[in-house]
C-alpha positions in Angstrom: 31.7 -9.2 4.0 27.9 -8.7 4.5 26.8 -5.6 6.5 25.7 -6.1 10.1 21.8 -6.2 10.2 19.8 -3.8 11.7 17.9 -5.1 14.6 14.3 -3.9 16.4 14.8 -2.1 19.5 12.4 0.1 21.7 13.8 3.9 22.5 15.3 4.9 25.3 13.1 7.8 24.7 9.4 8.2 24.7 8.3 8.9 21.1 6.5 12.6 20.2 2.6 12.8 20.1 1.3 11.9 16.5 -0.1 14.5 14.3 -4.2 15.9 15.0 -5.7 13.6 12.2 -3.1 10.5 11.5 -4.3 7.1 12.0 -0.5 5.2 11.4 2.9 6.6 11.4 5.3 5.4 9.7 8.9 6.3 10.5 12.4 4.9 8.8 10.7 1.1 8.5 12.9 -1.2 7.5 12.2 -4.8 6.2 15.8 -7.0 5.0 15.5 -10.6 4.2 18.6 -12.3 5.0 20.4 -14.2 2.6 22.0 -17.6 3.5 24.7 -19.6 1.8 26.7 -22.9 2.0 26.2 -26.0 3.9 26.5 -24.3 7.3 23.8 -21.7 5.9 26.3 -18.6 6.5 24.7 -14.5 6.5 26.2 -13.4 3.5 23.8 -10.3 2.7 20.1 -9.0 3.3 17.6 -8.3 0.4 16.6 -4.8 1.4 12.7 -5.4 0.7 11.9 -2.2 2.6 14.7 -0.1 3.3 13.9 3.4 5.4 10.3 4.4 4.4 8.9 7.6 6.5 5.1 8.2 5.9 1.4 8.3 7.5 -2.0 7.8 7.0 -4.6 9.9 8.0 -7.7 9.3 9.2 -10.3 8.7 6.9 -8.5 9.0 3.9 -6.9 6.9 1.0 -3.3 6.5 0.5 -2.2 4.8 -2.8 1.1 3.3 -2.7 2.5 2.4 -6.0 5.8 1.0 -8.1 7.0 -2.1 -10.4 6.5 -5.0 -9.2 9.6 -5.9 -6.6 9.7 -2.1 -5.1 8.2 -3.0 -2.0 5.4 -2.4 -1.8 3.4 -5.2 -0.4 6.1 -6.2 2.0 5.1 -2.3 3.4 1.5 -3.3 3.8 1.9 -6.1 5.3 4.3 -4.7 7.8 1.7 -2.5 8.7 -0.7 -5.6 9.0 2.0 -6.8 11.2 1.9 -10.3 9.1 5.7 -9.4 9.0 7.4 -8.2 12.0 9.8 -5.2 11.0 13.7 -5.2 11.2 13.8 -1.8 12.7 12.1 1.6 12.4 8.6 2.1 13.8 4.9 1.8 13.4 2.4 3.7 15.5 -0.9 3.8 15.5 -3.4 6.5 17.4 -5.2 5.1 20.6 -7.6 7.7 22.0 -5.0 10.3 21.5 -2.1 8.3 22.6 0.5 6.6 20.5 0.9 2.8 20.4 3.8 1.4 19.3 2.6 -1.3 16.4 6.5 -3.1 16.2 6.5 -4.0 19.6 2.7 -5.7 20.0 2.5 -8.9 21.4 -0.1 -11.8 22.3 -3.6 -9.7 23.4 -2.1 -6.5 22.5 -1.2 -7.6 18.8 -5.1 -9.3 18.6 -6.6 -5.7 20.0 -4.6 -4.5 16.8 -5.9 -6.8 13.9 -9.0 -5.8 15.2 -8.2 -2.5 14.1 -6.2 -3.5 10.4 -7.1 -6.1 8.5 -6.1 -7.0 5.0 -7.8 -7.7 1.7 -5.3 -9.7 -0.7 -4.9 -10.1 -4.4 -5.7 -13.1 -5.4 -9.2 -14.1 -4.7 -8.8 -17.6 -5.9 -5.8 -18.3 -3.5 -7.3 -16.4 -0.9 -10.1 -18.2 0.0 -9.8 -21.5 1.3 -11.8 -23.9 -0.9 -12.5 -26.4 1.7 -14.2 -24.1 3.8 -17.8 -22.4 3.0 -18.2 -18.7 2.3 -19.7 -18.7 6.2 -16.8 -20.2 7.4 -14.6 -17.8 5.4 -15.9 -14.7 6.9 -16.9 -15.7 10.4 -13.1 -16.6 10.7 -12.1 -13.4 12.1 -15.2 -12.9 14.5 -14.2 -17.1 15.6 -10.8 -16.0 16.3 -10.9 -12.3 17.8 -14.4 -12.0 19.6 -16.6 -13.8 21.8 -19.7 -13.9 19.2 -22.2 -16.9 19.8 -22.5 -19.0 16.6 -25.5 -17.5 16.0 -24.5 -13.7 16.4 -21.8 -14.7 13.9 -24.4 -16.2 11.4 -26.5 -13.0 11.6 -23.2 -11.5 11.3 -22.1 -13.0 8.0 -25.2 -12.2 6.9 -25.1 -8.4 7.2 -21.6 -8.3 5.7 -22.8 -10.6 2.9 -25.7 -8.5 2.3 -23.3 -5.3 2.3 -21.0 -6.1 -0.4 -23.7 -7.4 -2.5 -24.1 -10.6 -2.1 -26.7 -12.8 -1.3 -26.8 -14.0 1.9 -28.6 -17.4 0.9 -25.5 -18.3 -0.5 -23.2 -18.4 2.2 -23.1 -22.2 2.8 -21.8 -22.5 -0.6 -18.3 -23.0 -1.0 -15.6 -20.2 -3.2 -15.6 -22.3 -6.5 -19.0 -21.6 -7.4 -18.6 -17.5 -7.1 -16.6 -15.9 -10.0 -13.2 -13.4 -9.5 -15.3 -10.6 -8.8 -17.9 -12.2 -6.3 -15.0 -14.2 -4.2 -13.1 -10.6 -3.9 -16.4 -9.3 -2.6 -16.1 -12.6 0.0 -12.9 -11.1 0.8 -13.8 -8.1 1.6 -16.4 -8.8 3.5 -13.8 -10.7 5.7 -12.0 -7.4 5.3 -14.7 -5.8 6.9 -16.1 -8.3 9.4 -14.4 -6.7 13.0 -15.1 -2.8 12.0 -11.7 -2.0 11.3 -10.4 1.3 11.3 -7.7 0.5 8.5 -7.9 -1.8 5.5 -4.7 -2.8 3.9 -5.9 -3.3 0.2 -2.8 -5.2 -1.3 -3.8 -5.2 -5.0 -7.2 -6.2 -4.7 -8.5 -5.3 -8.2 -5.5 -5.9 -10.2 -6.5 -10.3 -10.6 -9.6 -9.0 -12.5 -11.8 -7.8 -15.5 -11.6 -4.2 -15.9 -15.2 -4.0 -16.1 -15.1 -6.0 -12.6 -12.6 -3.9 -11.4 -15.0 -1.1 -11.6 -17.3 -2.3 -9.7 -15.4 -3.4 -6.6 -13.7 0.1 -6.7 -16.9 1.4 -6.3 -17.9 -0.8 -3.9 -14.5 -0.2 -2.0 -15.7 3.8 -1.6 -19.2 3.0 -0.8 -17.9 1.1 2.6 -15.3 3.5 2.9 -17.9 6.7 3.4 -20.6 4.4 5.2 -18.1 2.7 7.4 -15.9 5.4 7.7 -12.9 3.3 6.6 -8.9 4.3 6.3 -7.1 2.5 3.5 -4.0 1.6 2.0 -4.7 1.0 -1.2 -1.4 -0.9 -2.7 -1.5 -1.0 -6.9 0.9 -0.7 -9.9 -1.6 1.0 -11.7 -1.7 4.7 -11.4 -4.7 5.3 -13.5 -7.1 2.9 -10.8 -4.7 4.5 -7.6 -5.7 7.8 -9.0 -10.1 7.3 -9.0 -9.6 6.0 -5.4 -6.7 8.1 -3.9 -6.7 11.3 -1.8 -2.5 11.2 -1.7 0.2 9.1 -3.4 3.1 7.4 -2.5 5.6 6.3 -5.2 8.0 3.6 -4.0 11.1 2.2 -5.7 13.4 -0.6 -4.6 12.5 -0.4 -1.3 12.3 3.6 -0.7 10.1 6.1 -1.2 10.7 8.5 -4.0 7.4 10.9 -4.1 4.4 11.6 -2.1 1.7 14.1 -2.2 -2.1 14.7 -3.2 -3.5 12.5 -6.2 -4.0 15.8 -8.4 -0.5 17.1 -7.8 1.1 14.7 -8.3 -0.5 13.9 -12.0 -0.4 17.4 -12.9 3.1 18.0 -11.7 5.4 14.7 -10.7 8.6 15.8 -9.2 10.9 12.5 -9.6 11.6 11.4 -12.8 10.9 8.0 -11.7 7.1 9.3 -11.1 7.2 11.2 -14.6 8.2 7.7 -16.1 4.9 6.1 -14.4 2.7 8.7 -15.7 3.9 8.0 -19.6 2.4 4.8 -19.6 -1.3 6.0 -18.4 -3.9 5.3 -20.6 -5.5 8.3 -21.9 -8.7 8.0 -22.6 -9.3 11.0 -25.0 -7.4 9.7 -28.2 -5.9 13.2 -29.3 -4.1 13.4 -26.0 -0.8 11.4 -27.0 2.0 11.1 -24.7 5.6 10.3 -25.5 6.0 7.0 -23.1 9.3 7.3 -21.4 10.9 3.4 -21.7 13.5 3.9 -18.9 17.0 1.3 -19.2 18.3 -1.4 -18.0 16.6 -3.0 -15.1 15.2 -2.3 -11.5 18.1 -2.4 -9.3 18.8 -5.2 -6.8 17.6 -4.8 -3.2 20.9 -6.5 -2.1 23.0 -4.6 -4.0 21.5 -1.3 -4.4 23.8 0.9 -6.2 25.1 4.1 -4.3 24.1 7.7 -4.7 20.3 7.7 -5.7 18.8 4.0 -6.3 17.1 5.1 -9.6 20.1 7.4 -11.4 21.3 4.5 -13.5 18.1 4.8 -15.3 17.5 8.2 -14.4 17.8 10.6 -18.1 18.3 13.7 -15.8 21.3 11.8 -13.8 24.4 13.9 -12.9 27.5 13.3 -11.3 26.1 13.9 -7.5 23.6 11.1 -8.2 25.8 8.5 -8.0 27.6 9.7 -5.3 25.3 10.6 -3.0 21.9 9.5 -1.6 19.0 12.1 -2.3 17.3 13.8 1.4 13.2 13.1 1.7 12.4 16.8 1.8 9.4 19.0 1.3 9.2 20.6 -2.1 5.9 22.4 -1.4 4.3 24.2 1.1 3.1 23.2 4.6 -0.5 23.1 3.4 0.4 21.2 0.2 3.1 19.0 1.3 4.6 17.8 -1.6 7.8 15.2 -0.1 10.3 14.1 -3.2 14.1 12.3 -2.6 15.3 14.2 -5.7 18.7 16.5 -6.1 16.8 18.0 -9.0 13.1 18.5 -7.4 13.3 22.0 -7.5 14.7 22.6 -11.2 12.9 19.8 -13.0 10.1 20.6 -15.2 8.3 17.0 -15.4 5.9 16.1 -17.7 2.4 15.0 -15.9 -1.1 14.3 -16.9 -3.8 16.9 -17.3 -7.0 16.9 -15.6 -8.8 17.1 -18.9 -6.8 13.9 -20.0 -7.6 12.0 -17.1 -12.1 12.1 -18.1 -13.6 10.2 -21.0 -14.6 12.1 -23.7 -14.1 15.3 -25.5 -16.0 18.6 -26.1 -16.3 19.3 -29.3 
């Protein structure tokens, strides 16, 4: 018999003040995906997409949130987008001080939000809509959420056109005649076009050349110092997560596994899940080999996760308590340093990471 779902509710309570610095809290979010069978369409389970994650962003900083493909991960930004509405847990986001409860936003109160988060995508081919010109394309958000004149909005275009590095003479063109890189430059300008105070950056570099993914990243911290942007920068691949990351969050199946600064966490993972990640960065100096840890069998099933710790079937430091019972998110480090790990072995592990002097091109001879 499938489980009850949880539902959305507001507290009885009021909530505590957010922390001096935090832009978004994030606490026990939960995202299931009902699961429907038969003629008469019965409940018979929930896909646990996002199942309990606790985190926050501070101001001004970048958080990269990473896993396989399937963990989660995008379902969690676009929570926080509020393009999906959550099945329970909480969202808030600082108002002059106050808290403001994201999950429970409606009509004016959820547009004064997207002018505050917006979202770049992945793909920028499927992103833009090719019947409409790049104009249209970015003035959409200023058309929908401000009162601009048409012609503050066509000065407008042209300033965010102009930003990304584009040229504004070619804004009555239409997407087809920019390539991958110059449409996800579109996209961000979009992104950009209502001064948000947190971007949602949902794999935006991972649809193109490396050599073009370069340059967008650069682009991407750029706007970040000059418009003093907060992102959530969502990626499978550590070695981009770590040029444009302050902290890290590692996610699997729905949970989070690891979090801390970009440095620690390379130079000393705590989760073997995290250690696993870190084998398959590329090092750039060739005499730095790494064993590459091929973890078995497969990603577990987000409506059948199995008990005890989601990853200790794959897990080559699993023991008996594993299976049997659920890891706490604790604090491994120290109130400074923060290092938060759900691992029964965090303290005695000695994982393998990736040096500092791995992580730079060349050697010294």
């Amino acid at each position: 018999m499938a489980q009850p779902r949880p539902q959305h509710r507001e507290s009885d309570h009021p909530a505590p003040p957010m922390n001096n610095g935090d832009l978004i809290e994030i606490d026990n979010l939960k995202k299931y995906f009902p699961i429907q069978s038969g003629f008469l369409r019965r409940h018979v389970g929930d896909v646990r997409a996002v199942d309990g994650v606790t985190f926050s962003i501070r101001r001004g900083e970048t958080l990269g949130l990473v896993g396989e493909s399937g963990c989660g991960k995008t379902t969690t930004g676009r929570l926080i987008a509020r393009i999906f509405e959550p099945t329970d847990g909480s969202i808030r986001i600082s108002t002059n001080g106050d808290a403001t409860d994201v999950a429970s936003l409606r009509g004016e109160g959820l547009h004064d939000y997207w002018r505050r988060v917006q979202v770049i995508f992945q793909d920028p081919y499927s992103s833009l809509n090719p019947r409409r010109t790049v104009s249209q394309i970015i003035a959409e958000p200023l058309v929908c959420l401000t009162e601009m004149s048409a012609a503050e909005r066509r000065d407008r275009v042209g300033e965010l056109l102009e930003l990304v590095g584009l040229d504004p003479r070619h804004a009555e063109r239409y997407p087809h005649a920019f390539s991958g890189g110059q449409r996800q430059r579109i996209g961000i300008a979009r992104g950009i076009a209502l001064n948000p105070e947190l971007l949602v950056a949902d794999e935006a570099v991972s649809a193109l050349d490396v050599s073009i993914q370069g340059q967008i990243i650069n682009l991407m911290v750029r706007l970040q110092r000059e418009l003093e942007l907060t992102y959530l920068f969502v990626s499978h691949d550590l070695g981009i997560v770590k040029h444009i990351s302050d902290r890290i969050a590692v996610m699997y199946v729905g949970k989070l596994v690891e979090l801390c600064s970009a440095d620690g966490m390379f130079r000393r993972p705590r989760h073997p899940y995290t250690e696993a990640l870190l084998s398959a960065v590329p090092r750039p100096n060739p005499k730095a080999k790494a064993a590459r840890i091929l973890l078995p069998g497969d990603v577990a099933d987000p409506a059948n996760k199995p008990p005890g710790c989601p990853f200790h079937p794959r897990c080559r430091y699993a023991q008996e308590v594993c299976a049997q019972d659920e890891p706490e998110w604790r604090n491994v480090g120290d109130e400074e340093h923060r290092h938060l790990v759900a691992c029964h072995f965090a303290d005695t592990l000695e994982l393998k990471g990736v040096l500092q002097a791995e992580t730079t091109a060349g050697t010294t001879q």
